[in-house]
C-alpha positions as MATLAB code, in Angstrom:
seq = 'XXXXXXXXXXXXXXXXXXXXXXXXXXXXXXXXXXXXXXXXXXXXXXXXXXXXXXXXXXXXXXXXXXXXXXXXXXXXXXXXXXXXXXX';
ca = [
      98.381  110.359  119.636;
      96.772  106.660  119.563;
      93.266  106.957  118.452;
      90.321  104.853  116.659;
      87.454  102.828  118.064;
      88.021   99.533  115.453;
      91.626   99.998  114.464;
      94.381  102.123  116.485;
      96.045  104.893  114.393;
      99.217  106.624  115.512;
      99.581  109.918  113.901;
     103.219  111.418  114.370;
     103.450  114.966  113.347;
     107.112  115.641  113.583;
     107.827  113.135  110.773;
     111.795  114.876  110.655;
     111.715  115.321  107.083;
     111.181  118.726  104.959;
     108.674  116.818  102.666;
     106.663  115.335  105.063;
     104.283  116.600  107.925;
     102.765  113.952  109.466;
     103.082  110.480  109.060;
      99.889  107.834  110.108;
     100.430  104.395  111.273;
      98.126  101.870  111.413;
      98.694   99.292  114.290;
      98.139   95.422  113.860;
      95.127   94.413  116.119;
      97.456   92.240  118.114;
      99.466   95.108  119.205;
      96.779   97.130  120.250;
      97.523   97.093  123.624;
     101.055   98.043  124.061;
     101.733  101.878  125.303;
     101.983  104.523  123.042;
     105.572  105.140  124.304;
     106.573  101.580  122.486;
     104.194  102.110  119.420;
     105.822  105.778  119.188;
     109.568  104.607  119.345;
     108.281  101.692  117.002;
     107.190  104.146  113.901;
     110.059  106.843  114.447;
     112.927  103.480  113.700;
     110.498  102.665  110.744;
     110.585  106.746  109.676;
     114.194  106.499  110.338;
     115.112  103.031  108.135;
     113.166  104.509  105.651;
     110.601  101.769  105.574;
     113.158   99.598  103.966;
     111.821   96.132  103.000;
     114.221   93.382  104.475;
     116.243   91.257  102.063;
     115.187   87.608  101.578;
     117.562   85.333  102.630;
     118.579   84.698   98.970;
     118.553   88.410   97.501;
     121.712   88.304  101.241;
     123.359   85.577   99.555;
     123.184   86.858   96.239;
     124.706   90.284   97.534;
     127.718   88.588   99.382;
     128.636   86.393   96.434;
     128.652   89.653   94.364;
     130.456   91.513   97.057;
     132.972   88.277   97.243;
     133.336   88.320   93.617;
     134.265   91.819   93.846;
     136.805   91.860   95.999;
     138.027   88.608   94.562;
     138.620   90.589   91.275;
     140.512   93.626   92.594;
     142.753   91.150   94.259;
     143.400   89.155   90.935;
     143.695   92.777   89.068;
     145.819   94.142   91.668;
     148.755   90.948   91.599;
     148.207   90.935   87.742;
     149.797   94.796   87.973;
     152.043   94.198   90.499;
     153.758   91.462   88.831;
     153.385   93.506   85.447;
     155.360   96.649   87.579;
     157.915   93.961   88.987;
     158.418   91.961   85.904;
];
């Protein structure tokens, strides 16, 4: 249900989690006008991603060089045994 007179709330009841019962959202002014249907579909992804901040682009860098470094280091570890097991 979209309701308010100087801001638009959208109160979702079904939140789909055991702890929660109803979840309120409070919609930018410049979104006011679309349909409930989009606003709706809108808060249930945010319910669903767990409100999850996105990563700035250097916290996504920072994660792939560590993922890179990662992998790079099993490599190196796993030729190190091999050639240990060959030798």
């Amino acid at each position: 249900m979209v309701k308010g007179i100087n801001r638009q709330v959208l109160e979702l009841s079904d939140t789909g989690s055991r702890y929660f019962e109803k979840a309120l959202f409070f919609v930018k002014p410049e979104f006011s006008r679309e349909s409930e249907a989009v606003l709706r579909k809108s808060a249930l992804r945010a319910i669903d991603s767990g409100l999850s901040v996105p990563k700035s682009k250097k916290a996504k860098v920072k994660h792939n060089i560590a993922i890179f470094a990662e992998m790079l280091l099993s490599a190196g570890a796993g030729a190190v045994i091999t050639a240990l097991i060959i030798k």
